[in-house]
NUMAR-392436 format. One record per atom (N, C-alpha, C): residue number from 1; residue in three letters; atom name; y, z, x. Coordinates in Angstrom, 1 decimal. Layout:
R  resi  resn  name      yy      zz      xx
R   NUM   ALA    CA       Y       Z       X
...
END
This chain:
R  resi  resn  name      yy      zz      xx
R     1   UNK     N   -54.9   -10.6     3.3
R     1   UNK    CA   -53.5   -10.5     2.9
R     1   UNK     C   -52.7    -9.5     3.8
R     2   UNK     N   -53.4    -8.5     4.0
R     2   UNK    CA   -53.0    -7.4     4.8
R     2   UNK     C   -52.5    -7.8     6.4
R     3   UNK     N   -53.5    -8.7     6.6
R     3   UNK    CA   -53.2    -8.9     7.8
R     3   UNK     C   -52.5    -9.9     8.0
R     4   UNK     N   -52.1   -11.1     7.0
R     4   UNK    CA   -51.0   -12.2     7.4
R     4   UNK     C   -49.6   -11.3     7.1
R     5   UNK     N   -49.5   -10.0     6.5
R     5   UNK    CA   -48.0    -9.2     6.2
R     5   UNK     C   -47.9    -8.7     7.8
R     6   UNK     N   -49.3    -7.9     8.4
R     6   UNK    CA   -49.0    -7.6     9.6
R     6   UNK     C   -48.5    -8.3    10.6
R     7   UNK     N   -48.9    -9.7    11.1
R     7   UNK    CA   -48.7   -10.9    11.9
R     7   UNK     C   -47.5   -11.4    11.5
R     8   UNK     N   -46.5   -11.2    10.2
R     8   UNK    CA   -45.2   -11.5     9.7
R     8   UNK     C   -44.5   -10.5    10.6
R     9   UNK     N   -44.9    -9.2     9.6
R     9   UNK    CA   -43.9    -8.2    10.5
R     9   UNK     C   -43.5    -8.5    12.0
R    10   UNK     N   -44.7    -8.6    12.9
R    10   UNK    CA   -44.7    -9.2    14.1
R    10   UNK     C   -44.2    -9.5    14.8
R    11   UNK     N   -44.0   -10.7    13.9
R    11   UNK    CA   -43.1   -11.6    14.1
R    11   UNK     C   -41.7   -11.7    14.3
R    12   UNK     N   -41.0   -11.1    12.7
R    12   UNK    CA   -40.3   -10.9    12.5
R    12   UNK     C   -39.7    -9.7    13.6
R    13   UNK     N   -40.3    -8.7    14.1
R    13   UNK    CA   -39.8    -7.8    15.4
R    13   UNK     C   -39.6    -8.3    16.4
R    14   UNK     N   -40.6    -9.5    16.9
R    14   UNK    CA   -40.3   -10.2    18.1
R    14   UNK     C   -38.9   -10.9    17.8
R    15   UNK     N   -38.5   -11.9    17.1
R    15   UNK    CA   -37.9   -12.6    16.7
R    15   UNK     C   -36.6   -11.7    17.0
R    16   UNK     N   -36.7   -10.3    16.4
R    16   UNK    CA   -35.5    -9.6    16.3
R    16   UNK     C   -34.9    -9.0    17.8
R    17   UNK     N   -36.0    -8.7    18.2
R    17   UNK    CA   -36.2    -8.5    19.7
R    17   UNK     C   -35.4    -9.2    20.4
R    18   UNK     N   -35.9   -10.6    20.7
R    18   UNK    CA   -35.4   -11.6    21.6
R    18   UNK     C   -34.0   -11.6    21.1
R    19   UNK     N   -33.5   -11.7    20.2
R    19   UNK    CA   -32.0   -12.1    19.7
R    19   UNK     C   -31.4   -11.1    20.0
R    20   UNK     N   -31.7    -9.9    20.4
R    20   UNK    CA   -31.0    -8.7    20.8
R    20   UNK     C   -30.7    -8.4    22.5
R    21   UNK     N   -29.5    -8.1    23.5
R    21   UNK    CA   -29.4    -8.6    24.3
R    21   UNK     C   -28.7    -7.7    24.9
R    22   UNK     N   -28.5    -6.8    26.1
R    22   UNK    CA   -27.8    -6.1    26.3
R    22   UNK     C   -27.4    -6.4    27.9
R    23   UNK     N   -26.4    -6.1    27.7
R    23   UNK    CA   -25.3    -7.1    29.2
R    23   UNK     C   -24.5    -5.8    30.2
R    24   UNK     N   -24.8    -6.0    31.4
R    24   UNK    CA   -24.8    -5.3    32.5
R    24   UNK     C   -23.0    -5.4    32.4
R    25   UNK     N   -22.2    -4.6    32.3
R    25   UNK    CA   -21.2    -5.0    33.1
R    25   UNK     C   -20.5    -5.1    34.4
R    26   UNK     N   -20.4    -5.9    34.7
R    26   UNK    CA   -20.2    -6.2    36.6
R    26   UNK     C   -19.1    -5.1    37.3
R    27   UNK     N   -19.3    -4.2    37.4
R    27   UNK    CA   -17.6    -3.2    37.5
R    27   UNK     C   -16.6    -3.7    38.1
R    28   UNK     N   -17.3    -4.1    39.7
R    28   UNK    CA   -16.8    -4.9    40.7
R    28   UNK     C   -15.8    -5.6    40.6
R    29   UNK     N   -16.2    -6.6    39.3
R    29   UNK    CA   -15.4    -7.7    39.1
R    29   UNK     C   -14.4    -7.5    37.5
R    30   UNK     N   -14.8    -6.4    37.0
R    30   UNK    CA   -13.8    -6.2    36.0
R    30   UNK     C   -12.9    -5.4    36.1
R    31   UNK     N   -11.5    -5.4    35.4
R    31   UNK    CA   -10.6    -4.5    35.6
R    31   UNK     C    -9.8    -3.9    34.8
R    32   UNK     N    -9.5    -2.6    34.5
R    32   UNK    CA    -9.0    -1.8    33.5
R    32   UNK     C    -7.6    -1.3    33.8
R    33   UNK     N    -6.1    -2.1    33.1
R    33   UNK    CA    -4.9    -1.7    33.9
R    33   UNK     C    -4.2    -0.9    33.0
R    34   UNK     N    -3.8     0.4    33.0
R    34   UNK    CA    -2.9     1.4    32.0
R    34   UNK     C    -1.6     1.0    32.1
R    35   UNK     N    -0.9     1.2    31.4
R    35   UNK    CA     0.5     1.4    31.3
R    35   UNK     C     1.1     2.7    30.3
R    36   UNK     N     1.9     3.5    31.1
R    36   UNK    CA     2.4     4.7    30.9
R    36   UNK     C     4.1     4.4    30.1
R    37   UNK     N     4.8     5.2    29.1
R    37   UNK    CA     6.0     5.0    28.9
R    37   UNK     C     6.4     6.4    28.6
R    38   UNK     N     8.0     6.3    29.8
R    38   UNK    CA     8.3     7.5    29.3
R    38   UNK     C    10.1     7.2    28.9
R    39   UNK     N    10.8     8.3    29.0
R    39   UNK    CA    12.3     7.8    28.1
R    39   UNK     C    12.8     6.6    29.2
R    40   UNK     N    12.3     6.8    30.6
R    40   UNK    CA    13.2     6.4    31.6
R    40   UNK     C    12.7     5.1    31.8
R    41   UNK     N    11.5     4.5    31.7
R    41   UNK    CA    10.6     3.5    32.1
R    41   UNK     C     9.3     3.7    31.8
R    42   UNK     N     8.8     3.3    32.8
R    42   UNK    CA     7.2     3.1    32.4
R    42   UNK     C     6.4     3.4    33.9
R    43   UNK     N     5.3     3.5    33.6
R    43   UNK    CA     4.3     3.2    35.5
R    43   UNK     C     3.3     2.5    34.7
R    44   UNK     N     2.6     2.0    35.8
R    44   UNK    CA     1.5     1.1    35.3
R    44   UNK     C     0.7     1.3    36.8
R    45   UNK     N    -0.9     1.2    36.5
R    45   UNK    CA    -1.7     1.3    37.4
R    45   UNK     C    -3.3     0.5    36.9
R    46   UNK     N    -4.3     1.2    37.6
R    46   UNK    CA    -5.5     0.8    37.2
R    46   UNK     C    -6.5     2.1    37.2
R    47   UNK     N    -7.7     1.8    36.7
R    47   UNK    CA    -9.2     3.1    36.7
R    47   UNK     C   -10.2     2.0    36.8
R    48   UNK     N   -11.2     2.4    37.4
R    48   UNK    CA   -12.4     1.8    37.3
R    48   UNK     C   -13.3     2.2    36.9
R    49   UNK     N   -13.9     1.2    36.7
R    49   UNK    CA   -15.0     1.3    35.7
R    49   UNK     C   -16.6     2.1    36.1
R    50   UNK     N   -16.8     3.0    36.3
R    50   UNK    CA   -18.5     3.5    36.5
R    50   UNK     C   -19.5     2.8    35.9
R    51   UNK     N   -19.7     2.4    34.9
R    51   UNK    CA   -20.5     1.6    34.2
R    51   UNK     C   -20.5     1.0    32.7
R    52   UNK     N   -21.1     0.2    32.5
R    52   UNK    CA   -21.1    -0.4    31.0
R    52   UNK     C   -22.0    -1.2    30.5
R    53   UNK     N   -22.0    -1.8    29.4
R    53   UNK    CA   -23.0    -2.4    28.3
R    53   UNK     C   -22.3    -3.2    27.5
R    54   UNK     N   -22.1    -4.0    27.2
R    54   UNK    CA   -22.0    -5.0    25.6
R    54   UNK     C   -23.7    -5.4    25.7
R    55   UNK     N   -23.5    -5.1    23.9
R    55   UNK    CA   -24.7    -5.2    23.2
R    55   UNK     C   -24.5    -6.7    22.0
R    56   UNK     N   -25.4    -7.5    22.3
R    56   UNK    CA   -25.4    -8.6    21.6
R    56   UNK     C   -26.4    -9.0    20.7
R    57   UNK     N   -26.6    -9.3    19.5
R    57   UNK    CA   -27.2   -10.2    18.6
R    57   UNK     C   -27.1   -11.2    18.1
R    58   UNK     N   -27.7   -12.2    19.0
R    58   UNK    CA   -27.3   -13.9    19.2
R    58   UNK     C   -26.2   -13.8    20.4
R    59   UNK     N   -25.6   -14.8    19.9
R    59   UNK    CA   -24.4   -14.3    20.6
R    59   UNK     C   -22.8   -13.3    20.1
R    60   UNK     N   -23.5   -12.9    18.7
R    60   UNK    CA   -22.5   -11.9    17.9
R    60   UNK     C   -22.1   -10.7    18.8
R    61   UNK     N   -21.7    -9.8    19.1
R    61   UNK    CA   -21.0    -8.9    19.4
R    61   UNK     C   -21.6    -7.8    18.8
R    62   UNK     N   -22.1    -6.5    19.4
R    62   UNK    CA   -22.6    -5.6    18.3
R    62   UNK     C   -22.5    -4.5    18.4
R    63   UNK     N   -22.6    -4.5    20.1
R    63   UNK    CA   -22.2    -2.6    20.6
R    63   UNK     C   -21.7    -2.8    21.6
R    64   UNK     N   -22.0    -1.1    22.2
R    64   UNK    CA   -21.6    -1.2    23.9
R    64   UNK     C   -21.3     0.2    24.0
R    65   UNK     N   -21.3     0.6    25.7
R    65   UNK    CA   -21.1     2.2    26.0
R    65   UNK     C   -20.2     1.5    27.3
R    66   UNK     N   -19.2     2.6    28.0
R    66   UNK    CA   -18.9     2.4    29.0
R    66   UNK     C   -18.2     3.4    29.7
R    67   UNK     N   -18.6     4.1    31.1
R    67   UNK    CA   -18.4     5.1    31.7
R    67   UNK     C   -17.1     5.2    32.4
R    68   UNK     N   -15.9     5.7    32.5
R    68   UNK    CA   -14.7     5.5    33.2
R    68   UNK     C   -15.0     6.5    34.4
R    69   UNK     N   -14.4     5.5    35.5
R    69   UNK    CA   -14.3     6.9    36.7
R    69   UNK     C   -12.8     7.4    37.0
R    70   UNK     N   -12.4     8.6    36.1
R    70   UNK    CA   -11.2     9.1    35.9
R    70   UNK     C   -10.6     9.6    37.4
R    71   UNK     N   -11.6    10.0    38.5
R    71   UNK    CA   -10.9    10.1    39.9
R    71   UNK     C   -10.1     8.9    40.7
R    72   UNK     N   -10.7     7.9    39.9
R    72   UNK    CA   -10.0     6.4    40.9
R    72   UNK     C    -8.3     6.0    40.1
R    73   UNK     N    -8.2     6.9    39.1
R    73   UNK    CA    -6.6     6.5    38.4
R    73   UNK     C    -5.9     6.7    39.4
R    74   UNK     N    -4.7     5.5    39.5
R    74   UNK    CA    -3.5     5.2    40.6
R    74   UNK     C    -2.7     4.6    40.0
R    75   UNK     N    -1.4     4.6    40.3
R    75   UNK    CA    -0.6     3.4    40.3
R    75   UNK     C    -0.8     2.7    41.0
R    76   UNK     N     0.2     1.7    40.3
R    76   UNK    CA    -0.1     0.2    41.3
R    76   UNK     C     1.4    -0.4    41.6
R    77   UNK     N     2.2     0.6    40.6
R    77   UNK    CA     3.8     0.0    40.9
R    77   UNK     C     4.7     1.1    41.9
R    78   UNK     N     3.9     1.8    42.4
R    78   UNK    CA     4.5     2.7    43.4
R    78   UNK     C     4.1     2.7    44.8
R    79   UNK     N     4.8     3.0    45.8
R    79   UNK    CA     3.9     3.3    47.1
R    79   UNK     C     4.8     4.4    48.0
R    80   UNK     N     3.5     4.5    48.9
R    80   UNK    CA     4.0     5.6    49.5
R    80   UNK     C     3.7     7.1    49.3
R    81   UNK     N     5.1     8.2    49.1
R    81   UNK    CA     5.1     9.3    48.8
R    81   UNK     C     4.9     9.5    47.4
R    82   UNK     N     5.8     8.3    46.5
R    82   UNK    CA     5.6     9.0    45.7
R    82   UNK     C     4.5     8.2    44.7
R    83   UNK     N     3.9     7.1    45.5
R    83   UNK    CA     2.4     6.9    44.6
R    83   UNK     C     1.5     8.2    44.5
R    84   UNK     N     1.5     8.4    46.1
R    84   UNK    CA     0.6     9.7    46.3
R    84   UNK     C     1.1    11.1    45.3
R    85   UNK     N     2.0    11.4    44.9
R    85   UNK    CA     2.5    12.0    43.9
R    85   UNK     C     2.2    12.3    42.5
R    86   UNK     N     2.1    11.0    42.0
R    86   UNK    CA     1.8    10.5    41.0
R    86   UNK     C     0.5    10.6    40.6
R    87   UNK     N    -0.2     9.9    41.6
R    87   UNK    CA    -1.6    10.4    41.6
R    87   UNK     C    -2.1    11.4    41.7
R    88   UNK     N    -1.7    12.2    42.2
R    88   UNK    CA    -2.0    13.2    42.0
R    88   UNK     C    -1.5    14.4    40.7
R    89   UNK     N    -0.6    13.8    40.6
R    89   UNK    CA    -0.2    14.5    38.9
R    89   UNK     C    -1.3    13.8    37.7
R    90   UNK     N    -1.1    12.5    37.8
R    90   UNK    CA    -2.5    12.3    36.9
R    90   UNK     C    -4.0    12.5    37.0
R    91   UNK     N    -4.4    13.3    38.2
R    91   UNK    CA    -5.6    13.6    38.2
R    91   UNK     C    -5.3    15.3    38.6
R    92   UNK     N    -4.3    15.9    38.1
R    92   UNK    CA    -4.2    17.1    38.0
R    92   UNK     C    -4.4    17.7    36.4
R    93   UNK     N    -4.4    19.2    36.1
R    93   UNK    CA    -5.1    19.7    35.0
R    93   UNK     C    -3.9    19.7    33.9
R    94   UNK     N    -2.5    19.1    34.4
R    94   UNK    CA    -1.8    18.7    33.7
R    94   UNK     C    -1.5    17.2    32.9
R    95   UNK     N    -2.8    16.4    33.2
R    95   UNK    CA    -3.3    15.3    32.7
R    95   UNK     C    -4.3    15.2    32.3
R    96   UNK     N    -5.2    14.4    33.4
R    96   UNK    CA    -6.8    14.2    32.7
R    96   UNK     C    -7.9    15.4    33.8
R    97   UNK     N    -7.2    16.2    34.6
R    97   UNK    CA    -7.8    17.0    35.4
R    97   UNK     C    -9.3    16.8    35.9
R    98   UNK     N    -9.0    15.7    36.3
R    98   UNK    CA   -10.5    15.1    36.8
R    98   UNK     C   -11.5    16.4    38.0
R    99   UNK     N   -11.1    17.3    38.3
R    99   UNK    CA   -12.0    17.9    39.1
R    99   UNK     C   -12.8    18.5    37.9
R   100   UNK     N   -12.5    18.7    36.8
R   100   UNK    CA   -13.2    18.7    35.7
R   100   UNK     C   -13.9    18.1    35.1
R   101   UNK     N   -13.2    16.8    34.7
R   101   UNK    CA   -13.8    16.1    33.5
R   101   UNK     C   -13.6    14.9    34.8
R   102   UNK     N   -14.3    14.0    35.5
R   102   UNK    CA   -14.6    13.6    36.2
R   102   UNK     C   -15.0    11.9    35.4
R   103   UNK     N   -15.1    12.3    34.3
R   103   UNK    CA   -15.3    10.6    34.0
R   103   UNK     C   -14.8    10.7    32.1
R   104   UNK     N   -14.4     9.6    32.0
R   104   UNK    CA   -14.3     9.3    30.1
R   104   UNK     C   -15.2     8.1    29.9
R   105   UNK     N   -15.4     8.2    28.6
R   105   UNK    CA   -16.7     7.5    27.2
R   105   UNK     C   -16.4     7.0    26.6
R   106   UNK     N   -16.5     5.5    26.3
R   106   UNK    CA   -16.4     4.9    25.1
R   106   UNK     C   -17.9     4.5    24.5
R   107   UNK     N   -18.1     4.6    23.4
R   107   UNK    CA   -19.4     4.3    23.2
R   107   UNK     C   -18.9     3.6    21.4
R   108   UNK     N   -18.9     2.2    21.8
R   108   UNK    CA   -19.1     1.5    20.2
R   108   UNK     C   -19.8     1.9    19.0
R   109   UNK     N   -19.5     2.3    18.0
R   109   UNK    CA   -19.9     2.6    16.9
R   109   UNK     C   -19.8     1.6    15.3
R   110   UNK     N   -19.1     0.7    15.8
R   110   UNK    CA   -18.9    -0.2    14.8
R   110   UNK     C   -17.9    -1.6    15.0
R   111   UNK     N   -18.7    -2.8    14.6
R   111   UNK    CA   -18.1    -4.3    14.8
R   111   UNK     C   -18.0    -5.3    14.1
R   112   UNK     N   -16.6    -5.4    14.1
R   112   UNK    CA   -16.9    -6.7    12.9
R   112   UNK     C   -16.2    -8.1    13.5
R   113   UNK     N   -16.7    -8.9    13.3
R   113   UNK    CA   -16.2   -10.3    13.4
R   113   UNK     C   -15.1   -10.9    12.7
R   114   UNK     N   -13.9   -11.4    13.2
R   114   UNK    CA   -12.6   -11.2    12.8
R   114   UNK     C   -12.6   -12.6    12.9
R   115   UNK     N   -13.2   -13.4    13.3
R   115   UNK    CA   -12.8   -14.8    14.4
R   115   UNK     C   -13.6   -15.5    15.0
R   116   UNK     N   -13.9   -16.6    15.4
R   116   UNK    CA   -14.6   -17.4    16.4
R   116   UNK     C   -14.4   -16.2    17.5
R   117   UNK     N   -15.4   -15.5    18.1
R   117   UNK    CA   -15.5   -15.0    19.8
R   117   UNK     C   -14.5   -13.5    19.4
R   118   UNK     N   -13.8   -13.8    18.4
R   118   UNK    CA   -12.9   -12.0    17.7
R   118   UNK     C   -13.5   -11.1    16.8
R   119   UNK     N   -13.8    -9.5    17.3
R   119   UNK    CA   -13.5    -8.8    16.9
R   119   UNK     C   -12.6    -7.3    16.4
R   120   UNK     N   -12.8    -6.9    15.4
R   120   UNK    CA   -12.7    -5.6    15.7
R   120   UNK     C   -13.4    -4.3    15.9
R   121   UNK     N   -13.2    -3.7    17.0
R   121   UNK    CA   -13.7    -2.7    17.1
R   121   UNK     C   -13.6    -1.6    17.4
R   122   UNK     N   -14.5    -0.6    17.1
R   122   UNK    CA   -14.2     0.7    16.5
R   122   UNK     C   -15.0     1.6    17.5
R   123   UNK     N   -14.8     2.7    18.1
R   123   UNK    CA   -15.7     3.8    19.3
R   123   UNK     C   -15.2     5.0    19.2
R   124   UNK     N   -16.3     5.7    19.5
R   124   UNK    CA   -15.7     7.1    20.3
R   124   UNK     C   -15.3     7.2    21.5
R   125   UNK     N   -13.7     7.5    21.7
R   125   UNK    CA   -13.5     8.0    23.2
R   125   UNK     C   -13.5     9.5    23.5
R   126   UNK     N   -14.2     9.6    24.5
R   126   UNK    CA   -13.9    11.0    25.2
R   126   UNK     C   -13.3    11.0    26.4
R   127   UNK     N   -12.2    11.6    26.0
R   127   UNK    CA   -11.1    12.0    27.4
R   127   UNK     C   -11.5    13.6    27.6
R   128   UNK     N   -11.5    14.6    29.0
R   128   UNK    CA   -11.8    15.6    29.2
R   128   UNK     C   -13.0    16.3    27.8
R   129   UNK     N   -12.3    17.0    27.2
R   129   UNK    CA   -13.3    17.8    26.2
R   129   UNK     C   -13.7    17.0    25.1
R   130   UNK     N   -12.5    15.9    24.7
R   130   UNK    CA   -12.4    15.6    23.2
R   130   UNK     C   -12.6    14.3    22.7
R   131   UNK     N   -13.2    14.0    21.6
R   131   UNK    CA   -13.9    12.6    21.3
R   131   UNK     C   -13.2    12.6    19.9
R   132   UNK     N   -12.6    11.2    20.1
R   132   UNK    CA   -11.9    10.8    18.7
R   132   UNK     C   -12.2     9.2    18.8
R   133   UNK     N   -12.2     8.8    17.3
R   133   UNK    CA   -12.5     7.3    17.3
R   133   UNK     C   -10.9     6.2    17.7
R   134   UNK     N   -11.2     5.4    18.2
R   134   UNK    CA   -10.3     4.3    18.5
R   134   UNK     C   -10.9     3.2    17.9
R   135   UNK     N    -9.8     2.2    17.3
R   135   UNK    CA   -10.1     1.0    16.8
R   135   UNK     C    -9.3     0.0    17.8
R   136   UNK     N   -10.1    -1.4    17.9
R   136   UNK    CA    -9.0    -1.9    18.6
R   136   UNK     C    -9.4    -3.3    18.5
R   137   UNK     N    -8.8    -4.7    19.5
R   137   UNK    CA    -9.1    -6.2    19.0
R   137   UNK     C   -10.3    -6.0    20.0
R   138   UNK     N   -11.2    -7.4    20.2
R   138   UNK    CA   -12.1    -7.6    21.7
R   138   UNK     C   -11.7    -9.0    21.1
R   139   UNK     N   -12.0    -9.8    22.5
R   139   UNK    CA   -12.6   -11.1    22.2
R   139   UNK     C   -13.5   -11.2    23.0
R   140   UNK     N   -14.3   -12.2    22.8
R   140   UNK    CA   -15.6   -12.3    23.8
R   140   UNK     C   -16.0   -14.1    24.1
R   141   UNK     N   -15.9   -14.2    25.4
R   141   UNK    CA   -15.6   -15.6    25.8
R   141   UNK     C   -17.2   -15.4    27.1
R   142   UNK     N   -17.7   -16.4    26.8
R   142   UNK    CA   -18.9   -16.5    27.9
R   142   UNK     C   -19.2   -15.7    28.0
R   143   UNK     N   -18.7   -15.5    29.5
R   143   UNK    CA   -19.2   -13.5    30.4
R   143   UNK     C   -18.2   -13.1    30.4
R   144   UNK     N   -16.7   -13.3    29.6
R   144   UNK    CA   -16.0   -12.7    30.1
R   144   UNK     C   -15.8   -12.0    28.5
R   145   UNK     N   -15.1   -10.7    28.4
R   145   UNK    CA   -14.7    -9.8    27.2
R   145   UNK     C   -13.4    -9.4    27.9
R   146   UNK     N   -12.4    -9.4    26.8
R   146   UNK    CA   -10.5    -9.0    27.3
R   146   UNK     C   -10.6    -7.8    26.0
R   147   UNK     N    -9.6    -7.0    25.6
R   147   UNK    CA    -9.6    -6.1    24.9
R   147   UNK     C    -8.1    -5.4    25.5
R   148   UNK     N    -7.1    -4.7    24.4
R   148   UNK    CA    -6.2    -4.1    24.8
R   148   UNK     C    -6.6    -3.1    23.7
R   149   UNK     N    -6.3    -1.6    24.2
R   149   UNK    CA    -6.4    -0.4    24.0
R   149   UNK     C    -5.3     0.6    23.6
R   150   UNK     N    -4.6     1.2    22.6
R   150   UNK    CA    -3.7     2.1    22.7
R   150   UNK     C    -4.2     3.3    22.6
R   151   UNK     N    -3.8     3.9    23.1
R   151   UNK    CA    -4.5     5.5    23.2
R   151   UNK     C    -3.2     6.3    22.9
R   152   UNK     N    -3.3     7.3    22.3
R   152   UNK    CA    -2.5     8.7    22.2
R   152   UNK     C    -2.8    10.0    22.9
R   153   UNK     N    -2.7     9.8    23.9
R   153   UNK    CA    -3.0    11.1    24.9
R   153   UNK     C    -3.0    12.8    24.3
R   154   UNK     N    -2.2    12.9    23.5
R   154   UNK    CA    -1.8    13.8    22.8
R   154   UNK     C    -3.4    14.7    21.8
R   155   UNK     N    -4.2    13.3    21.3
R   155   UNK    CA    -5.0    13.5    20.8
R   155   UNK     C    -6.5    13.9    21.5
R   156   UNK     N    -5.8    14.0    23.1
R   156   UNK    CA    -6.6    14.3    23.7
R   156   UNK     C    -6.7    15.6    24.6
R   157   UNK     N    -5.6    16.6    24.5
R   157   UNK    CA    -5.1    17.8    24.8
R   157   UNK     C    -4.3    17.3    26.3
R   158   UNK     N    -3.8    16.1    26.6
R   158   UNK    CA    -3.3    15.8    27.6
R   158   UNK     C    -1.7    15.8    27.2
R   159   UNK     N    -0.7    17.6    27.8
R   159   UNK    CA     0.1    17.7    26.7
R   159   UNK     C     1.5    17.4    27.7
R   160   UNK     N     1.1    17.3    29.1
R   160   UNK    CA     2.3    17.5    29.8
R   160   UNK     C     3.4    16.3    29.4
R   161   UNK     N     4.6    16.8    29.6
R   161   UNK    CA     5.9    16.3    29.0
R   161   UNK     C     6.0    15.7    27.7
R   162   UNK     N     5.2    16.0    26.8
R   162   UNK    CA     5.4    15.2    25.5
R   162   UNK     C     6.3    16.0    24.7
R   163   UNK     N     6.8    15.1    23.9
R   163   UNK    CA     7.3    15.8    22.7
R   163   UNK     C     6.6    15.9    21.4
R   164   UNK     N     5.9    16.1    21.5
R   164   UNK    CA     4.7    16.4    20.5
R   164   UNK     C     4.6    18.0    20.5
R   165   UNK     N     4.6    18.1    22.2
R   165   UNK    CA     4.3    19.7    22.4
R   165   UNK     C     5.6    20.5    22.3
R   166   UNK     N     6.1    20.0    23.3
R   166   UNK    CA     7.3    20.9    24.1
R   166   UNK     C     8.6    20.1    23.6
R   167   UNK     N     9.7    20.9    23.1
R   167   UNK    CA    11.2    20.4    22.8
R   167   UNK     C    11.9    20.9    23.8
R   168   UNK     N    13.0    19.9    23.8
R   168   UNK    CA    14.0    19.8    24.5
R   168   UNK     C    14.2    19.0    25.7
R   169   UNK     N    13.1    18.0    25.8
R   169   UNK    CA    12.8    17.6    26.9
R   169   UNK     C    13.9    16.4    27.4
R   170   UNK     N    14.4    15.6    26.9
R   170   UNK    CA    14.8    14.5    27.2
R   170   UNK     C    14.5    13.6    27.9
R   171   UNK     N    15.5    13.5    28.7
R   171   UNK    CA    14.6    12.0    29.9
R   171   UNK     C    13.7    12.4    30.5
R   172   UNK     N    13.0    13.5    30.1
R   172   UNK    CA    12.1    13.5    30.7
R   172   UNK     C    10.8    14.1    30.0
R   173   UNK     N    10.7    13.1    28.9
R   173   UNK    CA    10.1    12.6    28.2
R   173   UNK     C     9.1    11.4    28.3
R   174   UNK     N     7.8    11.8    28.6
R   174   UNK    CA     6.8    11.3    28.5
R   174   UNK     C     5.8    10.8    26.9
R   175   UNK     N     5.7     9.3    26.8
R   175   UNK    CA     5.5     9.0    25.4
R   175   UNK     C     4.0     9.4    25.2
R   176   UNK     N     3.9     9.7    24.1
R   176   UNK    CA     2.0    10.1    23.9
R   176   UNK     C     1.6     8.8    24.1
R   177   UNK     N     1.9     7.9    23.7
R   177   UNK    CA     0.8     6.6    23.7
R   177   UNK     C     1.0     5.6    24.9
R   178   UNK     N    -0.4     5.5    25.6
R   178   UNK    CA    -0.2     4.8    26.7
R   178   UNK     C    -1.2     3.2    26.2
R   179   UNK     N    -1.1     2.4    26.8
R   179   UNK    CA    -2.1     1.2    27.1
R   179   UNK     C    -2.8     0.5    28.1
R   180   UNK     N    -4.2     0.5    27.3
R   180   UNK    CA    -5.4    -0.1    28.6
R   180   UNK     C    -5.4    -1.4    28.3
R   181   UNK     N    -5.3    -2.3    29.3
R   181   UNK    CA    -5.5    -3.8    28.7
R   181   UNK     C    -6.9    -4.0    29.6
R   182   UNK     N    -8.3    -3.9    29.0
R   182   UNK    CA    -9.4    -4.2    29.4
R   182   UNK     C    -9.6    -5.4    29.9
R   183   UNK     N   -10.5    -5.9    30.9
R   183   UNK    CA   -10.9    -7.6    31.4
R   183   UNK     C   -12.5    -7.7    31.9
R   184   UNK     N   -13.5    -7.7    31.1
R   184   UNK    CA   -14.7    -7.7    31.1
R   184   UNK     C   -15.2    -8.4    31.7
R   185   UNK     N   -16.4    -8.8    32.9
R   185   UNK    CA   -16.9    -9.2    33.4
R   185   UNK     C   -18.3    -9.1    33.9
R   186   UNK     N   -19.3    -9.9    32.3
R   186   UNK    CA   -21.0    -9.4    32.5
R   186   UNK     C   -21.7   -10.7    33.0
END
C-alpha cells in the first residue's frame, strides 16, 4: 500500500512538473513604449527590456519576473538637442537616476483568468528604492503577451515637477501617472 501511494505521489509530481513551463523572453524582439503627460502635452519614448520570464501551467498564465534596463530610457518623439535633453533629465536623480538604480522589477505575485488568453494581474514594481504592487490587464496570444501599465511615479519618490510635491507649478506641471504599453515576445 505504501508503496502504490508512493508511485501515485510520483506521479502526480511529474505530471505537475511537465505542465509547469517557464518562458524565456526574447528582449530583442519585445518592446516597452512609456508615455509621459504633462499640463502642456505629453512625450512618449521606449526602455528595454534586461530580462524576463512568464511562468505557465498548461497553457494558463501564472507568473513571471522581468528586469528593466532603466539606462536605455529615451524619447522617440524628439530629436536632436533636445532629445538629448530629455534624456538626460530622465536618467538624472531628478527622475529615475539610473547611475544609481540602474535597472526596475516586476516580479508577479498574483493571476487570475479574466477571459479566453485574459488576465489580471497583480506584481511588485521596484523603481529606484521602492516596491509597491501594481495591478493591471495581460493577454496572452501564442508567444506573444501585450499588457498596458499605469504607473504613478509619485509612488515612487520620482518627485520632479509634480504637483503632488511642489505648488504653484502650472504649465509646468508634470502628471504623476505615466503609461507602459508592454508587447511580449517568448
Amino acid at each position: 500500500m505504501k508503496k502504490r501511494l508512493a508511485i501515485l505521489a510520483l506521479a502526480l509530481v511529474t505530471v505537475v512538473t511537465v505542465n509547469a513551463q517557464s518562458k524565456t523572453i526574447k528582449t530583442g524582439e519585445s518592446t516597452v513604449t512609456w508615455k509621459g503627460y504633462k499640463v502642456t502635452g505629453s512625450h512618449e519614448g521606449t526602455v528595454d527590456l534586461k530580462s524576463g520570464t512568464l511562468k505557465f501551467d498548461d497553457s494558463k498564465l501564472t507568473g513571471g519576473e522581468f528586469v528593466i534596463d532603466m539606462t536605455t530610457i529615451g524619447a522617440t518623439d524628439l530629436e536632436g538637442d533636445m532629445k538629448g535633453k530629455l534624456d538626460g533629465h530622465l536618467k538624472s536623480d531628478d527622475f529615475f537616476g539610473v547611475s544609481n538604480y540602474p535597472t526596475a522589477k516586476l516580479v508577479i505575485t498574483k493571476v487570475k483568468s479574466t477571459g479566453k488568453n485574459s488576465y489580471k494581474v497583480t506584481g511588485n514594481l521596484t523603481i529606484k528604492k521602492t516596491t509597491k504592487p501594481v495591478t493591471f490587464d495581460m493577454s496572452v496570444y501564442g508567444s506573444k503577451a501585450t499588457a498596458t501599465v499605469k504607473i504613478d511615479r509619485s509612488e515612487y519618490d520620482v518627485r520632479y515637477g509634480s504637483g503632488s510635491f511642489f505648488d504653484n507649478l502650472g504649465d509646468k506641471t508634470i502628471y504623476d501617472e505615466f503609461d507602459l504599453v508592454v508587447d511580449l515576445q517568448f
